[in-house]
N, C-alpha and C positions, 0 to 999 in steps of 0.2 A: 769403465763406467757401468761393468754389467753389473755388479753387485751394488752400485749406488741408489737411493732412494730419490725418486723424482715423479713428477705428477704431471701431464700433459691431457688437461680435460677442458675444452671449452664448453659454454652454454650460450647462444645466440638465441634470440626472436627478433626477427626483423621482417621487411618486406622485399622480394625479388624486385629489383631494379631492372630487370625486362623479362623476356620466356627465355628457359633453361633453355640451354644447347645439350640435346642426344646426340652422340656419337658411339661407334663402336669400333673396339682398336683389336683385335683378333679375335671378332666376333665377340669380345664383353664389351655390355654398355659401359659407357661413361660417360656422367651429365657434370655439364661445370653453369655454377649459376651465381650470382651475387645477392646479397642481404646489405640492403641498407639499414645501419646500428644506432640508435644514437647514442652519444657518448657525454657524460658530465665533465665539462673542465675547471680548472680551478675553483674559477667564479661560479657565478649561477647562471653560464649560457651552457647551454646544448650543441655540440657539435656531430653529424653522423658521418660515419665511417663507413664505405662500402667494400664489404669484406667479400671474396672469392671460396667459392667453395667446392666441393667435387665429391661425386657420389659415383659411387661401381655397383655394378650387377642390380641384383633385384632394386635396391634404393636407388640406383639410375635411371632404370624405367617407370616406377613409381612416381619418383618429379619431373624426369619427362609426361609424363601422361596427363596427371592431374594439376601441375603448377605452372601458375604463368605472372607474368608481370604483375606486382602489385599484391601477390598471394603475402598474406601472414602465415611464416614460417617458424617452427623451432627444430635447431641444428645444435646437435650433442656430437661433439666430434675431439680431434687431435689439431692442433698448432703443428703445420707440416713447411718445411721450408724448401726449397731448391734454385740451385745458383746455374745460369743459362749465359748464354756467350751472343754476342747480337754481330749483326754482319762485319761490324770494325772490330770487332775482336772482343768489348770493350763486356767485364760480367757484371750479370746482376743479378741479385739475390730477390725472390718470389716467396711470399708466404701468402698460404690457404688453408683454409680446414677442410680437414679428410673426415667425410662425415658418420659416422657409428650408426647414428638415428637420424631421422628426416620426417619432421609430422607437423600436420596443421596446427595454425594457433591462433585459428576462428574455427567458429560451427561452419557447416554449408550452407545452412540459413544465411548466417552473416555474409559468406564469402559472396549467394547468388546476387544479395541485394546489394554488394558494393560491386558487384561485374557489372550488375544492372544498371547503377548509380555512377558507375564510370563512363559505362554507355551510352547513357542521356547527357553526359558533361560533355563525352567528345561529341556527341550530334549537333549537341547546343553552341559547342563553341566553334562549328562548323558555319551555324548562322550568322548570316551578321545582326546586326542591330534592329535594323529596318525590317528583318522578317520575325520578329517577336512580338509578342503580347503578353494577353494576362489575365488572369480571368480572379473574381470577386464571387464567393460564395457564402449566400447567404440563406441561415433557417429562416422564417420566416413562422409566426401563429395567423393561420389560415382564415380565423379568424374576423383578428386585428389589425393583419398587417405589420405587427411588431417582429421587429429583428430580436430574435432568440437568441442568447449567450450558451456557452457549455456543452457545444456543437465541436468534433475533433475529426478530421476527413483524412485520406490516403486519395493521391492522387496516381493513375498510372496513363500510359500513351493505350491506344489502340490495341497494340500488340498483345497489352498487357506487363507491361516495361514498368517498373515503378520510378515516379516520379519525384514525389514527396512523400513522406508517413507523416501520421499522426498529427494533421497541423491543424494546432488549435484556433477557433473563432472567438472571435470577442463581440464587443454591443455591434463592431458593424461588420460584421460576418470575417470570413480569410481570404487574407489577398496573398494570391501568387503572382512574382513578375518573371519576366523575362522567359515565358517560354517560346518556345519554337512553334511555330505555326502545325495547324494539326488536329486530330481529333483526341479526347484525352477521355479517360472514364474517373470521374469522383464517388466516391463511396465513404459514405456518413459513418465512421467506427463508433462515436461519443454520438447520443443522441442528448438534448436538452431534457433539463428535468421534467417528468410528468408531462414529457410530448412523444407523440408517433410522428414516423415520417412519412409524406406517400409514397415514396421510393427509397432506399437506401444507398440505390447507386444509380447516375445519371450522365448521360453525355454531353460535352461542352466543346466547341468549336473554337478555338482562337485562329486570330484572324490578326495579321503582320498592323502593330501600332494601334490595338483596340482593346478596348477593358470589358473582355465578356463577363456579365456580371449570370451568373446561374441563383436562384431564388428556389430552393425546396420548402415544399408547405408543409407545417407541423400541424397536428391535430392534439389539443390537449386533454390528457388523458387523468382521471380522477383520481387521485393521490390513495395508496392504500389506505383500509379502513385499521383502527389502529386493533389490535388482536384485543378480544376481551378475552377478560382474565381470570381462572377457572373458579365456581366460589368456594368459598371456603366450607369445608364437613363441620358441620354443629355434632357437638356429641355433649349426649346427656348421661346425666349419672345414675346408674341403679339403684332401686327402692333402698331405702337405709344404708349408703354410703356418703357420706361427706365428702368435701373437698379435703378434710386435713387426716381423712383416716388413713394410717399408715399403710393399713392389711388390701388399700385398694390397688387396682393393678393400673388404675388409669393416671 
């Protein structure tokens, strides 16, 4: 089969189904970790596949180091197979990919905010029901009184943990529910048209089974003046030239 022509290349993007396992076997690393795939069948459902993988030396300690559960992966690798014997004797064939390449397949942007975004799922799902709330945020024209539209906030924990992005307000301001009890900071990213806010960003208490409603005051601000428009150069014509004279330059 040496002179034969054959092609063993995979392409994977998936997600680690938990933190890679580092090991080292006479003193090289070797990291084995799994990629959940999904895979089109026949029909039009989606089935995912979690495939086993294995990196040596420098690419071992690289996804040891920086990947962990949940990371978006791309793995350029080989279809490796191997057949292993189990206590009754009884064998079974193994396949993996021996991986070439190993690289992220999100920014670190992305990755910080969905660690952060996992992290407030498992705190929250730590709560029960009874120790949540919710808070109501609304612009408000300072005013009137009137609830301002076109208002878009980020919501994060104390810590600084993000909680929600970008959630938009409507005529009766943004409702979050279900959060965990706690101190949270919101910050106005979208302000209403032709308002100021007195704060941008403001602290809000929730409190287990209460709808803390937070009310920021707009001040409305005077719409730009519209640009006037430069005038127009009058140009006249010199002593004894017509408009139809050919020899004129104008």
């Amino acid at each position: 089969m040496s002179n034969a022509i054959s092609i063993n290349n995979s392409v994977l993007m998936g997600r680690l189904t938990r933190d890679p396992e580092l090991k080292y076997v006479n003193n090289i690393p070797i990291c084995t970790f799994k990629l959940a795939v999904a895979r089109r069948t026949s029909g039009s459902e989606e089935k995912t596949d979690f495939i086993p993988c294995v990196a040596w030396r420098e690419k071992a300690e690289f996804v040891g180091q920086w990947f962990s559960k949940g990371t978006l992966a791309i793995v350029i690798g080989q279809l490796t197979s191997r057949i292993w014997a189990d206590e009754e004797g009884q064998n079974h064939i193994a396949f993996e990919i021996l991986c070439d390449q190993v690289q992220f397949g999100e920014t670190k942007r992305q990755r910080v905010s969905r660690e952060a975004a996992d992290k407030q799922a498992a705190y929250a799902s730590e709560q029960p029901d009874a120790a949540r709330g919710s808070v109501r945020i609304v612009a408000i024209d300072v005013s009137s009184g009137v609830t301002l539209s076109g208002a878009a906030y980020d919501v994060y924990r104390a810590d600084g943990t993000p909680v929600q992005r970008n959630i938009a307000g409507t005529d009766n301001g943004a409702h979050i529910v279900g959060l965990p009890a706690g101190e949270y900071i919101i910050t106005e990213i979208t302000v209403p048209s032709h308002y100021a806010p007195a704060a941008r960003s403001v602290t809000a208490s929730v409190t287990p089974g209460e709808d803390c409603v937070i009310k920021i005051p707009h001040t409305a601000q005077a719409a730009p003046a519209a640009a006037t428009p430069a005038p127009t150069a009058v140009y006249s014509l010199p002593d004894g030239i017509a408009d139809d004279d050919m020899d004129s330059p104008i």
